[in-house]
C-alpha positions as CSV (number, residue, x, y, z in Angstrom):
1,X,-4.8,32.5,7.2
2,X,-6.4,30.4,4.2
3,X,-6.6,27.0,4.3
4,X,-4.4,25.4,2.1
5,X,-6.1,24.1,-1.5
6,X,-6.7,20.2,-1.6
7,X,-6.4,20.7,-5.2
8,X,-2.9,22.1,-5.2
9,X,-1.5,19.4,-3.2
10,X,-0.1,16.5,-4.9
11,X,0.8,13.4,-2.9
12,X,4.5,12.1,-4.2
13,X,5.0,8.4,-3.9
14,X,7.9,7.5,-1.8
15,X,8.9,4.8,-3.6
16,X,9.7,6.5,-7.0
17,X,8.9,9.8,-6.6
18,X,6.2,10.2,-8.9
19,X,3.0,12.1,-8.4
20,X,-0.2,10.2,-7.8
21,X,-2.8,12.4,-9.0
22,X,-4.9,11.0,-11.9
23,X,-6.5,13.7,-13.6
24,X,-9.9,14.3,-13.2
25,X,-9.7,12.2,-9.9
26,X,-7.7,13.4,-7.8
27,X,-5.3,11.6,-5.4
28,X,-4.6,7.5,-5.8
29,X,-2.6,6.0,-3.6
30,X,-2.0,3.1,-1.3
31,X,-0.1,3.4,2.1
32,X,1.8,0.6,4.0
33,X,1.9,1.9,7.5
34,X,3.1,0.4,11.1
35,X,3.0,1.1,14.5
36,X,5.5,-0.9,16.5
37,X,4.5,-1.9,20.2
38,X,5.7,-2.9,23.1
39,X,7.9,-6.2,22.8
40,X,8.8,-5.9,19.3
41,X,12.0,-5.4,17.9
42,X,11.5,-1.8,16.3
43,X,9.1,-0.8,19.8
44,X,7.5,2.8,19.9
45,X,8.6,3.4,15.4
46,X,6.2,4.3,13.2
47,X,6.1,3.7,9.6
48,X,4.5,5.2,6.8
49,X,4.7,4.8,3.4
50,X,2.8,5.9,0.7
51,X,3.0,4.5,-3.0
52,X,1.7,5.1,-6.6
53,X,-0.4,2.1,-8.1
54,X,3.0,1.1,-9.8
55,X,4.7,0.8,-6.8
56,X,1.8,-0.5,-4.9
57,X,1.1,-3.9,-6.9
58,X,5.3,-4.1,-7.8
59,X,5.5,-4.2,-3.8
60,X,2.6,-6.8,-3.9
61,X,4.1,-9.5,-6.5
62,X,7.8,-9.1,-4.5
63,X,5.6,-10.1,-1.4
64,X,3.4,-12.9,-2.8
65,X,6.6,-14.3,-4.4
66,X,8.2,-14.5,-1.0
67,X,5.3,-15.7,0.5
68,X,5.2,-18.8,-2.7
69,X,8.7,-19.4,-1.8
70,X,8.3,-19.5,2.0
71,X,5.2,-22.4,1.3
72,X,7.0,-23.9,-1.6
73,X,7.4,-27.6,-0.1
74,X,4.4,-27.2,2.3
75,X,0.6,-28.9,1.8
76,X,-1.2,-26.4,1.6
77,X,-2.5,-24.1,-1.8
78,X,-3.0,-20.7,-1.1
79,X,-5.1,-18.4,-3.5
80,X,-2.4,-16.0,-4.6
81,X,-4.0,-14.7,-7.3
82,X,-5.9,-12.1,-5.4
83,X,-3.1,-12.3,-2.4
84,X,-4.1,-9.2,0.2
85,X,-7.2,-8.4,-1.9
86,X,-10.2,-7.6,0.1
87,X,-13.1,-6.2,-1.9
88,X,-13.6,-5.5,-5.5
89,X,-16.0,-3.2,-6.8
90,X,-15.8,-0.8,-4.2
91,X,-15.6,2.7,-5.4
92,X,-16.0,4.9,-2.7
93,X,-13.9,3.8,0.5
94,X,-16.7,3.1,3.2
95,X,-14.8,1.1,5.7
């Protein structure tokens, strides 16, 4: 039995269906994944869910606007231009 070919496969974002292959490079996509525990209200459900760049930064201003809104009246400034952002720059994932 052959292994399947990496370059066949093509990675569908779950958001709007799209493919996330970028020609020439391959696969780009973000995840959004969770692993409930113990105690929690959704205890022993996974989540996975994996999304185009579109999808990715649309899910990313719908969460910094919640999170503006939820500090609205409060004392303290956030950054939320580069909300979630951890590194920039960085080509090749080496985490």
């Amino acid at each position: 039995m052959t292994e399947p070919d990496p370059r066949q496969a093509d990675v569908r974002c779950d958001v709007c269906d799209c493919s996330t292959r970028v020609p020439g490079f391959g696969e780009q996509f973000g995840m959004l994944h969770a692993h409930w525990g113990y105690g929690s209200q959704h205890d022993g459900e996974r989540y996975r869910v994996r999304v185009c760049e579109s999808c990715f930064f649309k899910a990313l201003a719908f969460l910094r606007q919640e999170r503006r809104i939820s500090r609205l009246f409060g004392d303290a400034q956030s950054g939320d231009l580069h909300f979630g952002l951890v590194a920039r720059d960085e080509y090749w994932d080496e985490s």
